[in-house]
Every structure is written in structure tokens, then in C-alpha cells.
C-alpha positions in Angstrom: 21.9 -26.6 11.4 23.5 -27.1 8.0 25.3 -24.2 6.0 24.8 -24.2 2.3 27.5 -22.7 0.3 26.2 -20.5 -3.1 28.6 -19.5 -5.9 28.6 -15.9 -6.0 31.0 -15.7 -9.1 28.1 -14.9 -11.5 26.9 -11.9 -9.2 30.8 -10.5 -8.9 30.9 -10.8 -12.9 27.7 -8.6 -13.1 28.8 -6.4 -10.1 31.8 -5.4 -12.7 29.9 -5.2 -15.6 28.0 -2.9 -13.6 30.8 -1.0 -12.2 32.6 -0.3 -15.5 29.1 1.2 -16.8 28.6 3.1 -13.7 31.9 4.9 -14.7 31.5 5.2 -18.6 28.1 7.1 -17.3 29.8 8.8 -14.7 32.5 9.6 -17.6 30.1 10.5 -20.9 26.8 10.9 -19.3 26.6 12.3 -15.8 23.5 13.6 -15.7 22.5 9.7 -16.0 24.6 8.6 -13.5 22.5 7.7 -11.1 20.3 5.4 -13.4 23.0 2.6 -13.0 23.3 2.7 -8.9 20.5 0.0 -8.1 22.0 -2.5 -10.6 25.6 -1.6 -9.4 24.6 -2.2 -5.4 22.0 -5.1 -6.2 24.9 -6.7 -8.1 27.0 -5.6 -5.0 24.5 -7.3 -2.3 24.0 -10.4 -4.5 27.9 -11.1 -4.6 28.5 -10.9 -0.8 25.3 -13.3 -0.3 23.6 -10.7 2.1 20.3 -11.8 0.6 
């Protein structure tokens, strides 16, 4: 059975783009928090390579 490596840097990169937004709504616009949590824990999933 062969193991195939993936680069997850691109998905760790959007994960902290995604993060610092998640925050600045958290910060200025908390009633829109929550708009931001599927990008932040698909970014999340993507970067650990549990797809």
C-alpha cells in the first residue's frame, strides 16, 4: 500500500487568514461571528489532511 504525501501549506495559510478574520469579527462585528466558522474549521480539516 503506498502513502502519498500532500502539501498542506496552502490550507495552513488559509486556515490563518481565516483565523485573523474570525477575530476582527469576533472584535468589530460579533453578531457576525459565526458567519466565518465553516471557512475557519474547513480550512482547519484541510490543513491536518483529515479529508
Amino acid at each position: 500500500m503506498a502513502t502519498e504525501t500532500k502539501s498542506t501549506g496552502k490550507y495552513w495559510m488559509m486556515f490563518l487568514v481565516s483565523l485573523a478574520l474570525t477575530i476582527a469579527f469576533l472584535i468589530f462585528l460579533p453578531e457576525w461571528f459565526w458567519v466565518m466558522l465553516p471557512f475557519l474549521f474547513t480550512s482547519l480539516v484541510y490543513a491536518f489532511d483529515w479529508v
